[in-house]
N, C-alpha and C positions, 0 to 999 in steps of 0.2 A: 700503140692503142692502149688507153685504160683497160689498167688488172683490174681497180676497186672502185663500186660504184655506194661506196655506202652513202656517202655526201656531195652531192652537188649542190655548188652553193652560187646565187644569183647576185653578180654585183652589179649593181648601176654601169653603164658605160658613161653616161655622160659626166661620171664625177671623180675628175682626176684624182685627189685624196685617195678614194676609195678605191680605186686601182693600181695604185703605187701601195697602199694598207694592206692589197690580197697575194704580195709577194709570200708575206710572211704566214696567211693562211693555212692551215695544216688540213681542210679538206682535200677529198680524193679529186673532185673536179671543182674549181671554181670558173661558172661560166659569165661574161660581159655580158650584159644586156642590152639589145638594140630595141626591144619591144614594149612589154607592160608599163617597167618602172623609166620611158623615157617621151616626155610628152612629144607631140610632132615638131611644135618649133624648134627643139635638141638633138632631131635624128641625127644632122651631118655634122654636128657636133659631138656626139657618141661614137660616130662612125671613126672622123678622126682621130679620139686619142686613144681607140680600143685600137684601130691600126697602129699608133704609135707604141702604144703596150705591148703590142706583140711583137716588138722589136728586141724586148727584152725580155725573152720569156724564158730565158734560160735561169733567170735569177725568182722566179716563181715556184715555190716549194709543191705544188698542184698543178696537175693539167692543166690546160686552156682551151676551153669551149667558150664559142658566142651564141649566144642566141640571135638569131634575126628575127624580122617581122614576118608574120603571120603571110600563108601565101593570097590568101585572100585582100589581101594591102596593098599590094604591085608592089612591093619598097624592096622584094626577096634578088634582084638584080644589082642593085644600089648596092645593098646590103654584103651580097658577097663580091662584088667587085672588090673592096674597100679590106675584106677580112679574112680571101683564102690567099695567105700569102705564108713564107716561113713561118714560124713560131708557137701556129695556130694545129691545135690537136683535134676538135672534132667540132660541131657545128648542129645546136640543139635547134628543130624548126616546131616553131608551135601551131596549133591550131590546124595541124593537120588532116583531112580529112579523107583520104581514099591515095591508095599505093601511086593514081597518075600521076597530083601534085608534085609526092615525091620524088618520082621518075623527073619531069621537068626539070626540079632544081638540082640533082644530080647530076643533067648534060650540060648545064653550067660550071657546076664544081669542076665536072671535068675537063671543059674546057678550059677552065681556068687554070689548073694543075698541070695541063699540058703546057699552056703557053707561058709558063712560070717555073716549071719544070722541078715540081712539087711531089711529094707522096702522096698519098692515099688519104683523105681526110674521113674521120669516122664521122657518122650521122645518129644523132638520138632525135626522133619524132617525138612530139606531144601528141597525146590524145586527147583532147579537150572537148568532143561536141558527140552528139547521138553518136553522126553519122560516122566520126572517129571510132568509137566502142564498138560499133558493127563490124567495123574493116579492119579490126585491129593485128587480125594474123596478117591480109594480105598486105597490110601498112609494112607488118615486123619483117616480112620475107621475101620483102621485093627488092631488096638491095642488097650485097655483101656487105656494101660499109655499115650498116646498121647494128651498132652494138649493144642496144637498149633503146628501151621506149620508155616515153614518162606520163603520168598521170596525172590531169590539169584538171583539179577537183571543182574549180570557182566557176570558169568560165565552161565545163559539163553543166552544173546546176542552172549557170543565167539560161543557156541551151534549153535545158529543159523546164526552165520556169519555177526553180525550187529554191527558198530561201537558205543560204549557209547554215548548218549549224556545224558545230564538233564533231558530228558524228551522223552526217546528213542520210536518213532513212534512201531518200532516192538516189544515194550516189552507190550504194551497197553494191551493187549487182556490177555495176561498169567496176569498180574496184577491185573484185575480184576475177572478173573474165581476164581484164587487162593483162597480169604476170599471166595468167593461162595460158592466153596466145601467143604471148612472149617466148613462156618455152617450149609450146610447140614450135616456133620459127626460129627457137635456138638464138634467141636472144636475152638479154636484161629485161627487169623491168625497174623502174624507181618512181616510187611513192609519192604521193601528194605532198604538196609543202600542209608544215601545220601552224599557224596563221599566231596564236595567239603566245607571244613570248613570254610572258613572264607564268604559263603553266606547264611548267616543266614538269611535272608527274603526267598531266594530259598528253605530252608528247612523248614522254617513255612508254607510255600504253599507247598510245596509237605507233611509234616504230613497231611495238610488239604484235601490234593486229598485222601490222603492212609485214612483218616477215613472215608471220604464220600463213600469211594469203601468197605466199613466194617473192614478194618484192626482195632485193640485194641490198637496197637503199631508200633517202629520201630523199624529194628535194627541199632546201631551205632556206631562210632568208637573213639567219645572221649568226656570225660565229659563232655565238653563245651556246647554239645546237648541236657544234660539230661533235662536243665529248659525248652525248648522249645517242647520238643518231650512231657514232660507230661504236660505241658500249652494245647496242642492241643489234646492232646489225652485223659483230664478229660472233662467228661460232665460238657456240658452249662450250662446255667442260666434255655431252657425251656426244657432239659434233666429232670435235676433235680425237675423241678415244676411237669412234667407229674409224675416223677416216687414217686413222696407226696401222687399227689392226685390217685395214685394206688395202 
């Protein structure tokens, strides 16, 4: 299971380049993507070569999480048919919305694990919608394998009808509950992606808001991020003095 959730990083599944590229990645998770960044007509084309990736996942410097599609999709069957198999470390589900869904796609996992005769696959939720941020303890505690939860800042705002900005006034409140309910259910949390790359001072200050609010981590969208997301995201200088003299 992941020790370090500073960076989770989102690769395309449907673009082999780019997943043969995330070998060398030095993120703590680099997760395949089956959803956002993969239009419909590319799904079983994603599906495929993220199966074939995970053939070699031994030669990947980072975890291997896939993201599947949203359970609202019906594609979450397809989805892990194709991707709980060797190689595969834990399995981000987005647009989660109440602990049942999650339940559901678990007696999958597990069937699939049995008849494959698999470990234990970890599970990170997205929180992405109202009714996510409401349910977010019973989301974070309804599973063992749940080792973190993430926070889907884009598609929280279309949810509630509020235009993006950098520092969106009505995403405040879900951003911070988030890691709260997190550790009450004794899990992770990780941080919104921060959208805009070439403002690196903006996303050294926002890692700094999302650890002060208890986030572990971020998530992100291109390696460029990793040096700064875990600069901010390792314990300081009196982190580490208290935790000596403990």
């Amino acid at each position: 299971m992941t020790r370090l959730f500073r960076s989770l990083l989102f690769v395309p599944g449907n673009n082999s380049r780019f997943l043969e590229k995330a070998k060398t990645i030095q993120a703590d998770i680099v997760c395949f993507d089956l959803e956002d960044s993969i239009p419909d007509s590319e799904k079983a084309t994603a599906r495929n070569l993220i199966k074939e990736a995970l053939k070699s996942s031994s030669q990947y410097a980072s975890d291997i999480y896939v993201r599947t599609n949203s359970p609202a999709s019906g594609r979450i069957p397809a989805d892990l048919e194709q991707i709980v198999q060797k190689g595969i470390d834990g399995i981000v589900i987005p647009k989660v919305n109440n602990a049942k869904e999650l339940l559901k796609i678990e007696k999958i996992i597990a069937s699939l694990e049995k008849k494959r005769k698999l470990g234990s696959v970890s599970l990170i939720p997205s929180i992405e919608s109202a009714q996510g941020v409401v349910n977010t303890y019973d989301i974070a505690s309804c599973s063992k394998r749940i080792s973190a939860v993430v926070f889907g800042v884009f598609d929280l705002l279309n949810d509630m009808g509020i235009e993006y900005t950098k520092q969106p006034e009505g995403a405040k409140y879900a951003r911070a509950k988030i890691p709260l309910d997190a550790k009450a259910a004794g899990v992770h949390a990780i941080d919104a992606i921060w959208q805009d790359l070439m403002d690196e001072a903006g996303l050294k200050e926002d890692c700094i808001i999302g650890k002060n609010l208890g986030y572990v981590g971020k998530s992100i969208i291109h390696p460029d991020q990793i040096p700064i997301t875990h600069e901010a995201f390792m314990p300081n200088r009196s982190e580490i003095e208290w935790a000596r003299k403990v």
